[in-house]
C-alpha positions in Angstrom: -4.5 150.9 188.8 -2.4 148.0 188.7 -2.5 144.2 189.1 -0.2 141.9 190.9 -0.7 138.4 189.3 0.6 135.5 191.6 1.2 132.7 189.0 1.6 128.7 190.0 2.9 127.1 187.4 1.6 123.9 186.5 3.2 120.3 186.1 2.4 116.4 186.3 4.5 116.9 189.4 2.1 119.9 190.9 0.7 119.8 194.4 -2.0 122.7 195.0 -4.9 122.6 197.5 -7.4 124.9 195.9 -9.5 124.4 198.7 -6.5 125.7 201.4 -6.2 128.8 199.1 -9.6 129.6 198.8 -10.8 129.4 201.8 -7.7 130.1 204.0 -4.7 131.4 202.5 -6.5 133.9 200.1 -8.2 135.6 203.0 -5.4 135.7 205.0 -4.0 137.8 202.3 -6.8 140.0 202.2 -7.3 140.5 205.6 -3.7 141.4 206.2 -3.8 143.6 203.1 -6.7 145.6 204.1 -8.0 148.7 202.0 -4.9 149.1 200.2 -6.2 145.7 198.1 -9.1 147.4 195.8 -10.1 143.9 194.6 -9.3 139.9 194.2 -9.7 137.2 191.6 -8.8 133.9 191.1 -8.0 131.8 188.3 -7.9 128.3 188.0 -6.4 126.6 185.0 -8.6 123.9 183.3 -7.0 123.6 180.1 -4.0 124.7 177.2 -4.5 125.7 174.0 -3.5 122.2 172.9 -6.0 119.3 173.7 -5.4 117.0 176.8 -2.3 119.5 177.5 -2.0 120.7 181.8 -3.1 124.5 181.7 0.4 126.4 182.1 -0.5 127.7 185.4 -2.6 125.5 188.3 -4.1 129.0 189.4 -3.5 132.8 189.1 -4.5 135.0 191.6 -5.2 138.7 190.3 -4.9 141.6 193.2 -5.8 145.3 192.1 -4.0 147.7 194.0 -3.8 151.7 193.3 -0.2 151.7 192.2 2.5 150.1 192.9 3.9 152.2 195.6 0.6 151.1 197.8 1.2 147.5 197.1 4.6 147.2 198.2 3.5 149.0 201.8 0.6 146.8 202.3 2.3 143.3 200.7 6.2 144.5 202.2 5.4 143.6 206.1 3.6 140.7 205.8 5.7 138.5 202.8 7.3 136.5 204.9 3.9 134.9 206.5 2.4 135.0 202.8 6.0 133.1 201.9 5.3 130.5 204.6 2.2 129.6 204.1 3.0 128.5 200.7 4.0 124.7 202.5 0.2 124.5 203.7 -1.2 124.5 199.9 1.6 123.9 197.0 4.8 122.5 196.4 5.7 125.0 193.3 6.7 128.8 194.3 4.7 131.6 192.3 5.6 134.1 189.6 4.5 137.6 190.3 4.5 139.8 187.7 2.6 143.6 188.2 0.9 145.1 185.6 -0.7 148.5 184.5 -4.5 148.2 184.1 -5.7 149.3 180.7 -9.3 149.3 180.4 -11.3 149.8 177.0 
């Protein structure tokens, strides 16, 4: 299994809408992702290691897919409507990085 992490990165500059992303952009992404998405999570930053320092990232959302094969089928047709909603919540573009699961 692997993860595709969708990083904002945070500033003093940083717009986000967390309620837009929750409730509209995130199931948008779901929905157009269907069965190939095996599960969803989302971060949102509250703090750095250092006191009264912005948490690196405003939010990190976490989706599982089976490999990475099935993500780029499922994500591949629709990134260019993920990539334009991006104006109705934030003013920062995302890192992605995808990762292998490792479980203990």
């Amino acid at each position: 299994m692997i993860k595709v992490s969708v990083m904002y990165p945070n500033s003093k500059d940083v717009k986000f809408d967390t309620e837009y992303y929750k409730n509209n952009h995130l199931p948008m992404v779901a929905n157009k992702l269907g069965d190939a998405l095996k599960g969803l999570e989302l971060d949102l930053g509250i703090a750095s290691k250092n006191p009264g320092e912005l948490a690196p990232y405003v939010a990190i959302a976490h989706l599982k897919f089976d490999d990475v094969a099935s993500f780029q089928a499922a994500f591949g047709p629709h990134a260019a409507v993920f990539a334009a909603d991006v104006e109705n919540y934030s003013n920062v573009q995302a890192d992605l990085q995808i990762s292998e699961l490792v479980t203990f």
